[in-house]
N, CA, C and O atoms as a MOPAC input file, in Angstrom:
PM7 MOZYME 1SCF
protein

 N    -20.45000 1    40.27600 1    -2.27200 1
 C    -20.56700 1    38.83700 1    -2.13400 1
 C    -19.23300 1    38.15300 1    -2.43100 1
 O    -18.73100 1    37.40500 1    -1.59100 1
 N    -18.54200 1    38.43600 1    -3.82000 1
 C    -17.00500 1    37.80100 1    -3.80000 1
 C    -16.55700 1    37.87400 1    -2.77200 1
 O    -16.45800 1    36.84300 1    -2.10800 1
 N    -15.94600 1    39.60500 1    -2.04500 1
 C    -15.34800 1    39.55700 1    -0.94200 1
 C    -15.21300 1    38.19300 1     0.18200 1
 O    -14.30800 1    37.48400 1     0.62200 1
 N    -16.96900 1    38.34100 1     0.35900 1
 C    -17.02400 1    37.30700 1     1.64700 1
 C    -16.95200 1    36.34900 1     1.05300 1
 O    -17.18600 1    35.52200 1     1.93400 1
 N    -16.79100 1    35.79100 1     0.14300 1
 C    -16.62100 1    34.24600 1    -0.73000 1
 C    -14.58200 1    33.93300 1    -0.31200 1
 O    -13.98600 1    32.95400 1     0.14000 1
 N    -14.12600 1    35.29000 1    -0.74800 1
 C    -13.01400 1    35.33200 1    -0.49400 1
 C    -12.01600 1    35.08500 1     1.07700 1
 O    -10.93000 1    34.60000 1     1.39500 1
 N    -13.06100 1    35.69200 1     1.66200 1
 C    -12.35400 1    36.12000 1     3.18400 1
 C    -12.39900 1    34.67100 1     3.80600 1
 O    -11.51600 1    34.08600 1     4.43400 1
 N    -13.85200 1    34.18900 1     3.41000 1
 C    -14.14100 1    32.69500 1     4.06800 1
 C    -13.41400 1    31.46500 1     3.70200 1
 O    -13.42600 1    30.35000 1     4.22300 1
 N    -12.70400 1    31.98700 1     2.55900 1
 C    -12.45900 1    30.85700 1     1.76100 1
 C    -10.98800 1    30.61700 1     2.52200 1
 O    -10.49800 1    29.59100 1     2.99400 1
 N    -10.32200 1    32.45400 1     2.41900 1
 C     -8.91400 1    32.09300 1     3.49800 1
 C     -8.62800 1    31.69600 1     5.03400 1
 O     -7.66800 1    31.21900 1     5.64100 1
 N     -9.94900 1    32.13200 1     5.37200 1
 C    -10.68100 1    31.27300 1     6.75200 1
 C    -10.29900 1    29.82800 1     6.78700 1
 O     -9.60300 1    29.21700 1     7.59800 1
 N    -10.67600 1    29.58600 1     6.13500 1
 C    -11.07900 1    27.96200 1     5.98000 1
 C     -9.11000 1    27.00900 1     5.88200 1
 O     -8.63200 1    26.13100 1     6.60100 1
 N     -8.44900 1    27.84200 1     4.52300 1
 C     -7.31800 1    28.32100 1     4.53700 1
 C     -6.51900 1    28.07800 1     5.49100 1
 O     -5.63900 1    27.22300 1     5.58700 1
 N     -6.97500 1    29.12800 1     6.42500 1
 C     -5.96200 1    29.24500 1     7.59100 1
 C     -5.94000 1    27.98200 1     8.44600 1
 O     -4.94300 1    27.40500 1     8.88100 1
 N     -7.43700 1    27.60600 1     8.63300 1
 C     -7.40000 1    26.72200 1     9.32400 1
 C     -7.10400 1    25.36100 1     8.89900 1
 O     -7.21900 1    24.67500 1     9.91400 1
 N     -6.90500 1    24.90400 1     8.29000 1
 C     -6.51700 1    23.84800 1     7.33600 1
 C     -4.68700 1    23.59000 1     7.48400 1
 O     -3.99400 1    22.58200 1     7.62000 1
 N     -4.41200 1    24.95600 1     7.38500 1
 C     -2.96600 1    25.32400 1     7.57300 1
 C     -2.43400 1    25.32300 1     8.84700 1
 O     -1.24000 1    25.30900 1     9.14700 1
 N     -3.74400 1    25.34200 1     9.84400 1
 C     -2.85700 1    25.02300 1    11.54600 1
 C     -3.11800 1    23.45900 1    11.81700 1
 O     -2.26800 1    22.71700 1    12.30900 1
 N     -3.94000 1    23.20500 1    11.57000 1
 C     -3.67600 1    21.38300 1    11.60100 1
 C     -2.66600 1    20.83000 1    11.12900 1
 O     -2.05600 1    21.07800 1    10.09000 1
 N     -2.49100 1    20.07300 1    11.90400 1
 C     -1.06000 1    18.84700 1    11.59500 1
 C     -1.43400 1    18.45100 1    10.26200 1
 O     -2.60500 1    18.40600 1     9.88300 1
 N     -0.52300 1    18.18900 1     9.61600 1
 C     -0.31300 1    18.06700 1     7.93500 1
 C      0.22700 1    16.73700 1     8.24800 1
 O      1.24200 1    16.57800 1     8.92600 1
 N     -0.59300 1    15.61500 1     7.65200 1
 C     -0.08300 1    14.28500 1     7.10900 1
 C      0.32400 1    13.79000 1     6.14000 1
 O     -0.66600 1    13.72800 1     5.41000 1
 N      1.04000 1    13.43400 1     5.69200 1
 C      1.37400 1    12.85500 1     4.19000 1
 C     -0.11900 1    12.14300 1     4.21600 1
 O     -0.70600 1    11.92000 1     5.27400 1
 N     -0.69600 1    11.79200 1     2.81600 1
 C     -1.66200 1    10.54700 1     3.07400 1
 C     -1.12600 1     9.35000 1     2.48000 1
 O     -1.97400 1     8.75500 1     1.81600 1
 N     -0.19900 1     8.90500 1     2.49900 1
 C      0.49500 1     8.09800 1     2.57200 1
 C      0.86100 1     7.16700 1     3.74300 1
 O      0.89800 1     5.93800 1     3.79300 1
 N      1.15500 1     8.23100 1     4.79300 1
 C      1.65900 1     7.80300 1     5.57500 1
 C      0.14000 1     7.65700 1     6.95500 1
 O     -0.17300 1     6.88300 1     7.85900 1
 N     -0.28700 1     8.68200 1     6.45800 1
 C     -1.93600 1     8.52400 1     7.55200 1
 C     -2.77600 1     7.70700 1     7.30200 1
 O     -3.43100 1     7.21600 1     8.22100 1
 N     -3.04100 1     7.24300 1     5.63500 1
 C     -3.63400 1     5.87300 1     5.53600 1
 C     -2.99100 1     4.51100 1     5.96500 1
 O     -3.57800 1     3.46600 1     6.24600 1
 N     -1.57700 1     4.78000 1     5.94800 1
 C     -0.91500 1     3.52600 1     6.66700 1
 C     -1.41300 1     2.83200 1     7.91100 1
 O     -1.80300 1     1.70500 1     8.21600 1
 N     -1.18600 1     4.27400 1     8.62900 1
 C     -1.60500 1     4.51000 1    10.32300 1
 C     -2.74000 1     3.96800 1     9.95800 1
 O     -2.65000 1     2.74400 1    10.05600 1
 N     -3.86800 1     4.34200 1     9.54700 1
 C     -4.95600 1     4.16700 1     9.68500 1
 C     -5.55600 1     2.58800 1     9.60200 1
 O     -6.49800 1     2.10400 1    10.22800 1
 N     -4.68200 1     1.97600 1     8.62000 1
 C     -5.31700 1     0.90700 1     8.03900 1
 C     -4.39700 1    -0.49400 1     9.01000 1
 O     -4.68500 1    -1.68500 1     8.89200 1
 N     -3.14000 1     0.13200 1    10.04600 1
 C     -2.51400 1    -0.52300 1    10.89100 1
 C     -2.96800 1    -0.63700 1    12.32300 1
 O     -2.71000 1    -1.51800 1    13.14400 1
 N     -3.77900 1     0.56600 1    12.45100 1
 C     -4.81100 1     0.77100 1    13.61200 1
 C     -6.02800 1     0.00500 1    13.21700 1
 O     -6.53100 1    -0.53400 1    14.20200 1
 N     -6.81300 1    -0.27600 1    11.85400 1
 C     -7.60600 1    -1.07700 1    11.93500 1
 C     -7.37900 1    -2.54100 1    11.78500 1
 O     -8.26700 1    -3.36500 1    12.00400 1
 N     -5.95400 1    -2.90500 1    11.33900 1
 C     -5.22700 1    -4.54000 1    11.60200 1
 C     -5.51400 1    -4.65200 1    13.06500 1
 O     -6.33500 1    -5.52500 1    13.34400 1
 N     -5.00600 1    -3.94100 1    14.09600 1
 C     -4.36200 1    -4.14000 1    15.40600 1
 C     -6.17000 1    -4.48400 1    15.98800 1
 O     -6.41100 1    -5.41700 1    16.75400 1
 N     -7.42000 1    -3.41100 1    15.37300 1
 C     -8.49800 1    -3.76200 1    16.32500 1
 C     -9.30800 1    -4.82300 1    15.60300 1
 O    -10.38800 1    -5.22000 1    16.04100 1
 N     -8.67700 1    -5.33600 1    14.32100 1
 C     -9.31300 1    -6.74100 1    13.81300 1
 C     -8.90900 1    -7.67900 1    14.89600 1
 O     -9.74400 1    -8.39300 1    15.45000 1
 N     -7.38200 1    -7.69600 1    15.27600 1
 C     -6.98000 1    -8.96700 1    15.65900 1
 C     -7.56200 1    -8.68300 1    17.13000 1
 O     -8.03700 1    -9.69300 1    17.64900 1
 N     -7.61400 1    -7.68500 1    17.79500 1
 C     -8.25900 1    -7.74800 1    19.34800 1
 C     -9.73100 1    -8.20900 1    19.12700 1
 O    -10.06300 1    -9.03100 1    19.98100 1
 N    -10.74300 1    -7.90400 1    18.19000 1
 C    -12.30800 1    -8.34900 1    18.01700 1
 C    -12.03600 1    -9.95100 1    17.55200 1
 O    -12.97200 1   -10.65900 1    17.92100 1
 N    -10.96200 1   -10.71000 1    16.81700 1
 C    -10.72100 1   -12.03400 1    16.72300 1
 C    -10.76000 1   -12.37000 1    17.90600 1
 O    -11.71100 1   -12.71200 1    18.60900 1
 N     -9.33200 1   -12.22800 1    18.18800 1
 C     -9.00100 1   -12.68200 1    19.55400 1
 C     -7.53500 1   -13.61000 1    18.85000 1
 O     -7.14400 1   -14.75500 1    19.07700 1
 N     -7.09700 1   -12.73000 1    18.10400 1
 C     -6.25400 1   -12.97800 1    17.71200 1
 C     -4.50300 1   -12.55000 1    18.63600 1
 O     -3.51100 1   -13.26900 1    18.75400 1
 N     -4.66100 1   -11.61400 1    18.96300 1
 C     -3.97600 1   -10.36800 1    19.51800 1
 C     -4.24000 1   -10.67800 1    21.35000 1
 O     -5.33400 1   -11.07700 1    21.75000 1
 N     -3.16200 1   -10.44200 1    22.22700 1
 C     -3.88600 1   -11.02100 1    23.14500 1
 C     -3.61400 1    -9.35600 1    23.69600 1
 O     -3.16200 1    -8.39800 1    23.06800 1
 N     -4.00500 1    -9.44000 1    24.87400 1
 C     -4.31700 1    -8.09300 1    25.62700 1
 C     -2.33000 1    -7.64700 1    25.58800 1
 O     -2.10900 1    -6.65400 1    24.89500 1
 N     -1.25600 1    -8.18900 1    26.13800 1
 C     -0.20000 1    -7.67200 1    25.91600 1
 C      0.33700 1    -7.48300 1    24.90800 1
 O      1.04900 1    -6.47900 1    24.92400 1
 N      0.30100 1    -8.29600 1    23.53500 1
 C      0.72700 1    -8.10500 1    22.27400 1
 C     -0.06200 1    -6.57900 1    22.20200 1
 O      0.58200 1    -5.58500 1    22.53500 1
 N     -1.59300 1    -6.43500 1    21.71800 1
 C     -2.07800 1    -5.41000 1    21.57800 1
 C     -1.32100 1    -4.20900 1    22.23300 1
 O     -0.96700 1    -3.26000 1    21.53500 1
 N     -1.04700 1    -4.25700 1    23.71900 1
 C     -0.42000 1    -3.00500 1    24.62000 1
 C      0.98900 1    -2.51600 1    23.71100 1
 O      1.25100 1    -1.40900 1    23.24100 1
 N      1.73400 1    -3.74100 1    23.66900 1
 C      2.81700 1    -3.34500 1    22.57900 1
 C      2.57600 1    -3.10600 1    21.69300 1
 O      2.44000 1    -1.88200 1    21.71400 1
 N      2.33000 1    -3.57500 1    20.44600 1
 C      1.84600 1    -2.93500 1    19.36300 1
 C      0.90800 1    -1.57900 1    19.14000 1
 O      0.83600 1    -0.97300 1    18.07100 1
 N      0.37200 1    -1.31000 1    20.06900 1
 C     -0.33800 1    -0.00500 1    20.34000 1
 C      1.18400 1     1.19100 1    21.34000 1
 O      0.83600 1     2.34600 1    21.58900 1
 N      2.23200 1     0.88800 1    21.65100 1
 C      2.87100 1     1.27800 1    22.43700 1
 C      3.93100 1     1.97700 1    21.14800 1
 O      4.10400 1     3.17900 1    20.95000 1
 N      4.60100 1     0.73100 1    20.31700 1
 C      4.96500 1     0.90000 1    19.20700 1
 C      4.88800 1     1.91700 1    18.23600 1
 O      5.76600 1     2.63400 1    17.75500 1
 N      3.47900 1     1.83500 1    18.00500 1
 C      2.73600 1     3.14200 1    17.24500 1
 C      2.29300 1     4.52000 1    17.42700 1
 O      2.08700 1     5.38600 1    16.57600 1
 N      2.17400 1     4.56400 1    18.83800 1
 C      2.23600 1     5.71000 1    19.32800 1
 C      4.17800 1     6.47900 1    19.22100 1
 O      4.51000 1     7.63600 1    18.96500 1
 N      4.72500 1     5.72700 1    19.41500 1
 C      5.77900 1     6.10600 1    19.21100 1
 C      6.72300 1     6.39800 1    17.94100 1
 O      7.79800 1     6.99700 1    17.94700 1
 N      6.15600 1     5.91400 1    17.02600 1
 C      6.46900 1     6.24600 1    15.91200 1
 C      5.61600 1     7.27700 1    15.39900 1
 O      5.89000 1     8.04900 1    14.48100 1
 N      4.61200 1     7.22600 1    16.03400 1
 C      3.41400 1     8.56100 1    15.87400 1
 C      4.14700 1     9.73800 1    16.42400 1
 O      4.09200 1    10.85200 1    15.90200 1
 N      4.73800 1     9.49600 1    17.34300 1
 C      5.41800 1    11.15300 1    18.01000 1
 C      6.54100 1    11.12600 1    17.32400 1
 O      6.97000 1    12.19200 1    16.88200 1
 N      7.21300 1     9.97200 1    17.10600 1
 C      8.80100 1    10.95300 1    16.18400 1
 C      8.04700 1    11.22300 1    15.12100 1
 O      8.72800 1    12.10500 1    14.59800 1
 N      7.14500 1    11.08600 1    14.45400 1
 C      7.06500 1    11.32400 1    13.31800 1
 C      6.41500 1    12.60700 1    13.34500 1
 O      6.23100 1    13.10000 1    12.23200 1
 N      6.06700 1    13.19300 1    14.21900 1
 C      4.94600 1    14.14800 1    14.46400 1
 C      6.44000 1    15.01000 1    14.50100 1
 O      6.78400 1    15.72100 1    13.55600 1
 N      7.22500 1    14.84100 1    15.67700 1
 C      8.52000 1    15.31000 1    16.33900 1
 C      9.08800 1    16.04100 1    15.20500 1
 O      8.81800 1    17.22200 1    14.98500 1
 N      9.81600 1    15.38900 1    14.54000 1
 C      9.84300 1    15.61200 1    12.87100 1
 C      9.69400 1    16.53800 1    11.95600 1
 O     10.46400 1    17.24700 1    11.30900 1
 N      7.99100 1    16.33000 1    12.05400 1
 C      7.51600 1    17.29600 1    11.04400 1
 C      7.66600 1    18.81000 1    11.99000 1
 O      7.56300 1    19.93000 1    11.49000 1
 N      7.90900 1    18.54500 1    13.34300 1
 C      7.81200 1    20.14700 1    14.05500 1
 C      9.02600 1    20.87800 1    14.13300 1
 O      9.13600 1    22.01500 1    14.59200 1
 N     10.35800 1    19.84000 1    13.44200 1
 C     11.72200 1    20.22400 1    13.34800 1
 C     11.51400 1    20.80600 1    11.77300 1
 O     12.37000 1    21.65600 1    11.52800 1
 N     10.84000 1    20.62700 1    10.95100 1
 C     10.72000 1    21.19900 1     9.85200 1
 C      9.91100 1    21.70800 1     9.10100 1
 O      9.70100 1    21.58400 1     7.89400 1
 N      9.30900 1    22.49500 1    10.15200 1
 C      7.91900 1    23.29900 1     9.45300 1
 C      6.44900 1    22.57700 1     8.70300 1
 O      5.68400 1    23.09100 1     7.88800 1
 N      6.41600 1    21.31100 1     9.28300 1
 C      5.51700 1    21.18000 1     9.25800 1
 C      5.25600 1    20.05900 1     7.95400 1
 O      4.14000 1    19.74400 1     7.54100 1
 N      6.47900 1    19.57900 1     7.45600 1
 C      6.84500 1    18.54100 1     6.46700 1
 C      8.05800 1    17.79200 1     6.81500 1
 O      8.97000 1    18.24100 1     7.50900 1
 N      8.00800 1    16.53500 1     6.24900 1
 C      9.08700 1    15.57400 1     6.08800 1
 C      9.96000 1    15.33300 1     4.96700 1
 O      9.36000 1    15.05700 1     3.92700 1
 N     11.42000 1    15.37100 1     4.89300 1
 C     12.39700 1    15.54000 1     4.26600 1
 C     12.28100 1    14.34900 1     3.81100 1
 O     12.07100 1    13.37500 1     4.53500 1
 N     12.44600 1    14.29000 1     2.15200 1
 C     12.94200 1    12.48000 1     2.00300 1
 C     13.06900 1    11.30500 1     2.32700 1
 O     12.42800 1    10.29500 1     2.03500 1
 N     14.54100 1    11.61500 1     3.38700 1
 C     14.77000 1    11.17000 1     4.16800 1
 C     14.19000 1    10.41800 1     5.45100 1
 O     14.39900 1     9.31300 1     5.95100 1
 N     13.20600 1    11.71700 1     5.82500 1
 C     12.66300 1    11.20600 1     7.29000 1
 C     11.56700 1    10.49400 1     6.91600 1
 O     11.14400 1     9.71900 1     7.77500 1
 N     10.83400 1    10.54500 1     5.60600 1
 C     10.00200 1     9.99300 1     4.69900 1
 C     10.20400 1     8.63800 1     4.54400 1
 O      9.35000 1     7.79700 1     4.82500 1
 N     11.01800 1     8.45600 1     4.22100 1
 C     11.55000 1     7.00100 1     3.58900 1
 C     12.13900 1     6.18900 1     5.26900 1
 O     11.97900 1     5.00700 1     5.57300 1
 N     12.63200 1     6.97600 1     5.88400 1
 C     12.56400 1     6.07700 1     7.86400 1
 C     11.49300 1     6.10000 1     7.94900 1
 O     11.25200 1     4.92100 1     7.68900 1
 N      9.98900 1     6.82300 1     8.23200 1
 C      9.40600 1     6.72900 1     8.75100 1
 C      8.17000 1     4.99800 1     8.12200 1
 O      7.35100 1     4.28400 1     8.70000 1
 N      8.90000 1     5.07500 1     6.32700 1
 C      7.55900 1     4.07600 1     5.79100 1
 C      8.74500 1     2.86200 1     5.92200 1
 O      8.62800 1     2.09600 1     4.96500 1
 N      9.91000 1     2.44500 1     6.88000 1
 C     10.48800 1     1.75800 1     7.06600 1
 C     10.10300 1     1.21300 1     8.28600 1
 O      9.91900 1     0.00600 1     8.44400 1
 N      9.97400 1     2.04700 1     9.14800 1
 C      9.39900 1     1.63300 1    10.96100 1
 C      7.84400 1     0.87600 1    10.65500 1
 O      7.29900 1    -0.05700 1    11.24500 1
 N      7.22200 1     2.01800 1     9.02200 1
 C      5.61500 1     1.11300 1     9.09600 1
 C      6.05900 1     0.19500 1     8.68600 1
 O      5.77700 1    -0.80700 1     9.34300 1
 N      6.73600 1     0.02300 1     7.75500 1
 C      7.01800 1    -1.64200 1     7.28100 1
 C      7.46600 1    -2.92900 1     8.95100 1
 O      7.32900 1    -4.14900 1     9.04100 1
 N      7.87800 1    -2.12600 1     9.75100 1
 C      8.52900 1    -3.52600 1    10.59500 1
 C      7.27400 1    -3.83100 1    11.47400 1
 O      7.02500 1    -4.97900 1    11.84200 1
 N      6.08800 1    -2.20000 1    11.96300 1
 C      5.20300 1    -2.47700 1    12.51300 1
 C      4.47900 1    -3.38200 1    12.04700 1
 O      3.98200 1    -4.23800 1    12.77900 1
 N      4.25600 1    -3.34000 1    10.45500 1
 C      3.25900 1    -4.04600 1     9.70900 1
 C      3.81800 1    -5.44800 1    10.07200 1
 O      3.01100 1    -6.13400 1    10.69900 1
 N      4.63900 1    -5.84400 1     9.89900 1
 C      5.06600 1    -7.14700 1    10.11100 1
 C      5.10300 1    -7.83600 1    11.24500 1
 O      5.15900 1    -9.06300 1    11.32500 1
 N      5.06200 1    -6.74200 1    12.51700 1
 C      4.78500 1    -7.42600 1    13.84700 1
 C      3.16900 1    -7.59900 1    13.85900 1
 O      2.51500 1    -8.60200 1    14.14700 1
 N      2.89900 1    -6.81100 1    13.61400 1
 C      1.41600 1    -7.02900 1    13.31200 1
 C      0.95500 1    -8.02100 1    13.06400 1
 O      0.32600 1    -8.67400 1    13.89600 1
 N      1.16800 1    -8.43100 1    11.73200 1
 C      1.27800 1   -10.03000 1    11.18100 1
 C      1.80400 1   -10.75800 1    11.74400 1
 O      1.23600 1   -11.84000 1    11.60100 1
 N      3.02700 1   -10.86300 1    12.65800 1
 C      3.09100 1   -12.30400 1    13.28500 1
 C      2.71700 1   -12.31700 1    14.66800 1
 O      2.77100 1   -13.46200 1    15.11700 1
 N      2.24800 1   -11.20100 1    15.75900 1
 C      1.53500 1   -11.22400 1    16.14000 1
 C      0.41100 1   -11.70000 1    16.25300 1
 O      0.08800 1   -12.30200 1    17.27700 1
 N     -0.58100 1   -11.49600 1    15.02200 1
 C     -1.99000 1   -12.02800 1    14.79800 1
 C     -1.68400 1   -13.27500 1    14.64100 1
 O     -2.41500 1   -13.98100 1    15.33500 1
 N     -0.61500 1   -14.10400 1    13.78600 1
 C     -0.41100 1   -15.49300 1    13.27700 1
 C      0.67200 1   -16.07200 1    13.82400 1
 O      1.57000 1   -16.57000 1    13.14400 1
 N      0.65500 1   -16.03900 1    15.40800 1
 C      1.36300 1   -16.84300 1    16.18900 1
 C      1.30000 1   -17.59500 1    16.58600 1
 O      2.22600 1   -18.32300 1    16.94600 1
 N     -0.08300 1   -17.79500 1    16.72200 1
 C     -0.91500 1   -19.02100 1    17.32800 1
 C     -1.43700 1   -18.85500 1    18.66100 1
 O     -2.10100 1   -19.81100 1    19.06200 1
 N     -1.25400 1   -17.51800 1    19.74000 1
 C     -1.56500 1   -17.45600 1    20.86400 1
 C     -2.72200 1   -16.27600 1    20.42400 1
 O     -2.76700 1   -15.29200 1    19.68600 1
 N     -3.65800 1   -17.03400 1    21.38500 1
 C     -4.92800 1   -16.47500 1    21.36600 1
 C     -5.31200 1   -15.89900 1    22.46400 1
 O     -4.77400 1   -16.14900 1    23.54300 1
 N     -6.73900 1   -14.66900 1    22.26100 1
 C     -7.09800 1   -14.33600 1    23.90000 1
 C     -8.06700 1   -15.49000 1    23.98600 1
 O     -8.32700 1   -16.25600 1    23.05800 1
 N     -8.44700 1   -15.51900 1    24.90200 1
 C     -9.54800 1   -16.37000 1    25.59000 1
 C    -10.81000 1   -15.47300 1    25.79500 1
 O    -11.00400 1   -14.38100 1    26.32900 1
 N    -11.84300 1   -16.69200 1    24.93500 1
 C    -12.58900 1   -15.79800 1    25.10900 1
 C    -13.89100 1   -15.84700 1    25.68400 1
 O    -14.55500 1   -14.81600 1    25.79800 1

């Protein structure tokens, strides 16, 4: 019974270990900037092109950052650490004046 407690456990292990590895730092960011972006589209805050950009934005900082971690085994250096919660900082802020620009969708 250990055995298979064991074998499953490095199972589990392994697989854990082939998924993309996020800081959670940086994936709750994402996460909680992806749920800004679909507050302001259910307002109608965000109009259909702001949204396209700001969704255009993030995807792209989603792939260098992904890019990144595949130049270095699967982690981020300091460095690329501290750029990457710099790009969330400017997204976050388009975000915000985006939503509080005063142009609305129609709804």
């Amino acid at each position: 019974m250990r055995a298979t407690k064991s074998v499953g456990t490095l199972a589990v292990l392994a697989l854990l270990g082939a998924a993309p590895v996020w800081s959670g730092e940086i994936q709750d960011r994402k996460e909680n900037q992806q749920d800004r972006i679909g507050q302001g589209v259910e307002s109608g805050q965000l109009t259909a092109g702001e949204t396209a950009r700001l969704e255009g934005q993030e995807a792209r900082l989603n792939r260098e950052t992904r890019d990144m971690r595949e130049d270095n085994g699967g982690k981020l250096t300091p460095e690329e650490r501290a750029r990457v919660n710099r790009q969330q900082n400017r997204l976050s802020r388009e975000i915000y004046r985006k939503k509080h620009n005063g142009v609305s969708q129609p709804k």
